[in-house]
C-alpha positions in Angstrom: -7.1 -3.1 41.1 -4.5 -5.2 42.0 -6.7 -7.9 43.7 -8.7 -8.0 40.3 -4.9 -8.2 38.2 -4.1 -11.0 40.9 -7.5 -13.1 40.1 -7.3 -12.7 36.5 -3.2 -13.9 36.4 -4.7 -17.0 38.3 -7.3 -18.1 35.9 -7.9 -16.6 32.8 -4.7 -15.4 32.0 -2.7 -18.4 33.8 0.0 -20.1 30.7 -2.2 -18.2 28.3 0.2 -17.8 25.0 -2.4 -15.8 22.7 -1.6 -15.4 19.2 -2.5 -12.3 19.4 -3.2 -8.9 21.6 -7.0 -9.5 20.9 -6.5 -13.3 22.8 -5.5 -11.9 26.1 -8.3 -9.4 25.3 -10.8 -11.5 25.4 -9.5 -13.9 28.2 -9.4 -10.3 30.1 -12.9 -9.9 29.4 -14.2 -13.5 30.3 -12.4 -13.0 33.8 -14.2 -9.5 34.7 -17.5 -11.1 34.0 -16.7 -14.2 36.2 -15.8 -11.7 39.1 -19.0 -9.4 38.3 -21.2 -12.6 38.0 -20.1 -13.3 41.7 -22.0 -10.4 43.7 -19.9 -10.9 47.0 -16.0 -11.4 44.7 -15.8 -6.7 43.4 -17.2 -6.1 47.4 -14.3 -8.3 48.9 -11.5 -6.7 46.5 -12.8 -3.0 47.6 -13.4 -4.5 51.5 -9.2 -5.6 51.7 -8.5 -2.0 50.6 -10.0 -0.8 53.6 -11.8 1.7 51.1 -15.4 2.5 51.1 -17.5 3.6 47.9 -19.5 6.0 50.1 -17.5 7.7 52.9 -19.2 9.1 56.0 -19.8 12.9 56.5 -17.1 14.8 58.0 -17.2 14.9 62.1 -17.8 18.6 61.8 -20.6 18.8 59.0 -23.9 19.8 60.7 -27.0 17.1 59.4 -29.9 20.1 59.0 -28.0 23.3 57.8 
């Protein structure tokens, strides 16, 4: 999450003085689709966490039960 926070402060939301709430909304919303749009940009955020979406089986968890 904050990888994401940090990408969008940089671009979309860099000197950005909406007029209103909905402004920043949008800008918001025009930075997750540039990171989405880049397939490699979400996997590198969730990579420098040193997090994985699909953990491996415990040590001790037998494959055919």
């Amino acid at each position: 999450m904050e990888l994401l926070w940090s990408s969008l402060k940089k671009r979309e939301l860099a000197n950005l003085a909406g007029d209103h709430l909905a402004d920043v909304a949008d800008a918001t919303e025009q930075g997750i689709h540039r990171i989405n749009a880049n397939p490699r940009l979400p996997w590198s955020f969730l990579a420098h966490t040193g997090l994985t979406i699909h953990p491996p089986p415990p040590p001790n968890l037998r494959k055919y039960q």
